[in-house]
C-alpha positions as CSV (number, residue, x, y, z in Angstrom):
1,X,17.4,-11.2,-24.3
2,X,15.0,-9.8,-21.5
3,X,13.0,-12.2,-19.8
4,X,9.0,-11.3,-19.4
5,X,9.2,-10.3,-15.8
6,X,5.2,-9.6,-16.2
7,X,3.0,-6.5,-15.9
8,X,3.9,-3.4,-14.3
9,X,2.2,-1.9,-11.2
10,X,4.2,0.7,-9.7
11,X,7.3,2.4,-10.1
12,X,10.0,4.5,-8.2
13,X,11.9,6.3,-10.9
14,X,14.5,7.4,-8.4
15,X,15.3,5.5,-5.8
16,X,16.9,8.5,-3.2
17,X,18.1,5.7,-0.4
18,X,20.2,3.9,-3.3
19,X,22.2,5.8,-6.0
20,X,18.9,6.9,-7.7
21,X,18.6,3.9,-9.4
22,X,14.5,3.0,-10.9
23,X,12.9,0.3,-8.8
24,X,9.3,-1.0,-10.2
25,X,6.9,-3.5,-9.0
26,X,5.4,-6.2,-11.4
27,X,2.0,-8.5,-11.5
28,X,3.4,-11.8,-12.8
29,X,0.1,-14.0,-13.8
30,X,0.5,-17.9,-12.3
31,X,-1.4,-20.4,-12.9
32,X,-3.1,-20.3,-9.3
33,X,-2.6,-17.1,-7.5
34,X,-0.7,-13.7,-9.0
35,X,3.1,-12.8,-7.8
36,X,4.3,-9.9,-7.7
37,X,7.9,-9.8,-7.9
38,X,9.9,-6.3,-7.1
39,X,12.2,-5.7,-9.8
40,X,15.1,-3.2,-10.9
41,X,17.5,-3.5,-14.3
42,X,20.8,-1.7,-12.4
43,X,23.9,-3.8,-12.5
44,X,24.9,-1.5,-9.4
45,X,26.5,-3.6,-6.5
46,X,24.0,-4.5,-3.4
47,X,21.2,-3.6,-6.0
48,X,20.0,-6.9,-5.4
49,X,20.3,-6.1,-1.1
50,X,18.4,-2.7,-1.6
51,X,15.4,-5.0,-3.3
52,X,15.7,-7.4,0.1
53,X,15.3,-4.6,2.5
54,X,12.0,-3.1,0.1
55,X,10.8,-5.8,-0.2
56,X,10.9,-7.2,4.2
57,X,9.2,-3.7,4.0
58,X,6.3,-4.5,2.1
59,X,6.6,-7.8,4.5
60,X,5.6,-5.8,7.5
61,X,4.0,-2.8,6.3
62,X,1.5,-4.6,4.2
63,X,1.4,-7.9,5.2
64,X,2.4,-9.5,2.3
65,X,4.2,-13.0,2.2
66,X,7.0,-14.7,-0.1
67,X,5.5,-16.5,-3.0
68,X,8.1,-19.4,-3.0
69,X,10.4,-17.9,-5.2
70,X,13.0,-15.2,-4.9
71,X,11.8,-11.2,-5.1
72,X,8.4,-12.5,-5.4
73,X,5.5,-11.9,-2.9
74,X,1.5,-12.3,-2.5
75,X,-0.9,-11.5,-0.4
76,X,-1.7,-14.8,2.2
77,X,-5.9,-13.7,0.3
78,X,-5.0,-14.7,-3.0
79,X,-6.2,-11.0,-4.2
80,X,-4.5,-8.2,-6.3
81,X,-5.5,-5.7,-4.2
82,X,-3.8,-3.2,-6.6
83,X,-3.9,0.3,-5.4
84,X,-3.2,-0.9,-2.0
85,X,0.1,-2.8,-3.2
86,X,1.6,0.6,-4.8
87,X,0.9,2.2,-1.8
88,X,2.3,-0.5,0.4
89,X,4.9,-0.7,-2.2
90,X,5.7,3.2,-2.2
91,X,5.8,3.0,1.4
92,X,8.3,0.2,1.6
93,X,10.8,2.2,-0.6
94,X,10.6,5.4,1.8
95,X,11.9,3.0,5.0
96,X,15.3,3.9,5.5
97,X,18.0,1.4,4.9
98,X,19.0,0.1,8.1
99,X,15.9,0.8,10.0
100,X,13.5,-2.0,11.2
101,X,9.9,-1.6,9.6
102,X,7.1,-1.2,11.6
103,X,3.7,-2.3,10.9
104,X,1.6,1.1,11.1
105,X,-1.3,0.9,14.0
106,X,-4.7,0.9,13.2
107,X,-4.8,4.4,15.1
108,X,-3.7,7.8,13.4
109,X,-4.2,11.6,14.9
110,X,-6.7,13.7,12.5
111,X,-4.5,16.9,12.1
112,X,-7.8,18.8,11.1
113,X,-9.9,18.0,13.9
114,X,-7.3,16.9,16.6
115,X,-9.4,13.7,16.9
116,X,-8.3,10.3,17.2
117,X,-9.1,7.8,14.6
118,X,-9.5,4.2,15.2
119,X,-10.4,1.2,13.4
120,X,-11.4,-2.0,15.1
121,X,-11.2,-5.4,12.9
122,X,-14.6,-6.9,12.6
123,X,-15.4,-10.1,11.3
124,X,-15.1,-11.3,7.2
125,X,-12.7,-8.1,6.5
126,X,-14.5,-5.7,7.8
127,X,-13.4,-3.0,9.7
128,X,-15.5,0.2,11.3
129,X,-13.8,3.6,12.0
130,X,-14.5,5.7,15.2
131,X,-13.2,8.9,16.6
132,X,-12.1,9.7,20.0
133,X,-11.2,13.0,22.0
134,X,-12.8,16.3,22.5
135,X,-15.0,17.4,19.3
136,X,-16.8,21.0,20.7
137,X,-17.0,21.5,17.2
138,X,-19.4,18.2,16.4
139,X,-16.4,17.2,13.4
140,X,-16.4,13.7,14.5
141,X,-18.9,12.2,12.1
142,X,-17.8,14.2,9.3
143,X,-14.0,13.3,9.3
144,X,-15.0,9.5,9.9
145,X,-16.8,10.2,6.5
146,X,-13.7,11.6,5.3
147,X,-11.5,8.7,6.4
148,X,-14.3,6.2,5.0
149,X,-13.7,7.7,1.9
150,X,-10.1,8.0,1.8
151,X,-9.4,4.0,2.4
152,X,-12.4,2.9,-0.1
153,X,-10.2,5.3,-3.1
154,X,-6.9,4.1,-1.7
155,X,-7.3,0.4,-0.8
156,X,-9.9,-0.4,-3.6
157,X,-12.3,-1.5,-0.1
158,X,-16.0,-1.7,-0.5
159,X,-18.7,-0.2,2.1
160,X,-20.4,-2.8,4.3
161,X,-24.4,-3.0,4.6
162,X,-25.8,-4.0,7.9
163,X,-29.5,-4.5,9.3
164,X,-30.4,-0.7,8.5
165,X,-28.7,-0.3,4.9
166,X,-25.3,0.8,4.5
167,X,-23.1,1.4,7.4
168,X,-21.5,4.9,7.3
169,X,-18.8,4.5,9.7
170,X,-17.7,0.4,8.1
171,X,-15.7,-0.2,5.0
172,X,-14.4,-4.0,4.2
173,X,-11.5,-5.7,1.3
174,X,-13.3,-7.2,-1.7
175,X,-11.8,-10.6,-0.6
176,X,-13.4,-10.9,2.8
177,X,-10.3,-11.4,4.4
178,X,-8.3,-8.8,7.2
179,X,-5.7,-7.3,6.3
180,X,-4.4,-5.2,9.6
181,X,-1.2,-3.9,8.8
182,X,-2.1,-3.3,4.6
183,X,-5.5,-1.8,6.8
184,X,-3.4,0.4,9.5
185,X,-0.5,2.1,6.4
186,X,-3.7,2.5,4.1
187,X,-5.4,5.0,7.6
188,X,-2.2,6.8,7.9
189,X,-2.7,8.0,4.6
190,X,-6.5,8.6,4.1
191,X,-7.0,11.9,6.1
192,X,-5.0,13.3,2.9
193,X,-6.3,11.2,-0.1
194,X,-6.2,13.9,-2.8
195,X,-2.6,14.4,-1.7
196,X,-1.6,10.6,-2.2
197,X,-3.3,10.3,-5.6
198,X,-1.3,13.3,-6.9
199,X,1.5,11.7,-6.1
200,X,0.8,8.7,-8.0
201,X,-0.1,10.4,-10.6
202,X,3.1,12.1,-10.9
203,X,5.2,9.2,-10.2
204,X,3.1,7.7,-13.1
205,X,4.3,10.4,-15.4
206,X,7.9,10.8,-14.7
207,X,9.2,7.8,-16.1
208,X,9.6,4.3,-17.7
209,X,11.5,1.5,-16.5
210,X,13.6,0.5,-19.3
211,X,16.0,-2.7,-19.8
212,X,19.7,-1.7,-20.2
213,X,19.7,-2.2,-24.2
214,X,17.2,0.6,-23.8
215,X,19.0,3.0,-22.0
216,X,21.0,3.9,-18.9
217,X,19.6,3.1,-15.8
């Protein structure tokens, strides 16, 4: 008999670090805040290690913390923060075994304009994006635009009104709380949005986890 293990939110279908075996991540409701526990139904041996080392990933990369129980994590907010949790989760699977995760800075280099983007933590969650370095071509305000947009599709953020109406350059998490490293893996990625939202999209429609009465895993 399979257990409920909850709700799905993302899934690896092939796992290329560990024998190709399918690794999901689930929402599990409790009665206070959600779990999400990472999850896979291969009997393989060290299976249960290759979930330890995703999972310290998601640890550093997205700032999550154990949820008091084994495999299962939250965020220190109490939020879902969904899309930013298959990203983070996504991101944890692609650390090599062996190698010590890194929280990503909150600093990335705009291939496209050869600027350097920055984001400085503000107060309440907030965080404003700036550019740095020569811009003879006037990009600067343009790809900060870009990069807004790219962390309010990926990490579900909202954009932040000031004195003057809303603030261009400023985008904060729906929960009010900072979130650096979920904030610096989420910049790394927005330059090329369109890019990371095909890919979940196909990852989406490659396949289904499936309990071992269901199939081979």
């Amino acid at each position: 008999m399979i257990s409920d293990i909850g709700s799905r939110v993302e899934i690896l279908p092939m796992d290329g670090h560990f024998h190709d075996i399918s690794v999901a991540l689930y929402r599990q409701m409790a009665e206070t805040d959600p779990a999400l526990l990472v999850h896979t139904y291969s009997g393989r041996e060290a299976a249960a290690d290759r979930l330890g080392q995703i999972i310290d990933a998601m640890v550093v990369l997205g700032g999550l913390q154990a949820s008091g129980a084994p495999r299962l994590l939250r965020f220190p907010c109490g939020s879902q923060h969904s899309l930013a949790v298959r990203r983070t989760f996504l991101e944890a699977c692609k650390v090599e075994p062996g190698a010590t995760p890194k929280a990503t800075p909150m600093t990335t280099l705009d291939r496209k304009s050869g600027l350097t983007i920055q984001v400085d933590s503000l107060d309440h969650g907030q965080y404003r994006v700036r550019a740095s370095g020569d811009d003879a071509d006037g990009q600067a305000q343009r790809r900060i635009g870009v990069i807004v947009n790219g962390l309010l599709k990926l990490g579900e953020m909202r954009r932040v009104e000031d004195t003057e109406g809303i603030a261009d350059d400023c985008v904060a998490f729906e929960c009010g709380c900072p979130h650096d490293a979920l904030l610096g893996l989420l910049l790394y990625r927005a330059p090329n949005v369109r890019a990371i939202v095909r890919e979940q999209e196909a990852m989406a429609a490659r396949g289904v986890m499936s309990a071992p009465s269901a199939g081979a895993e």
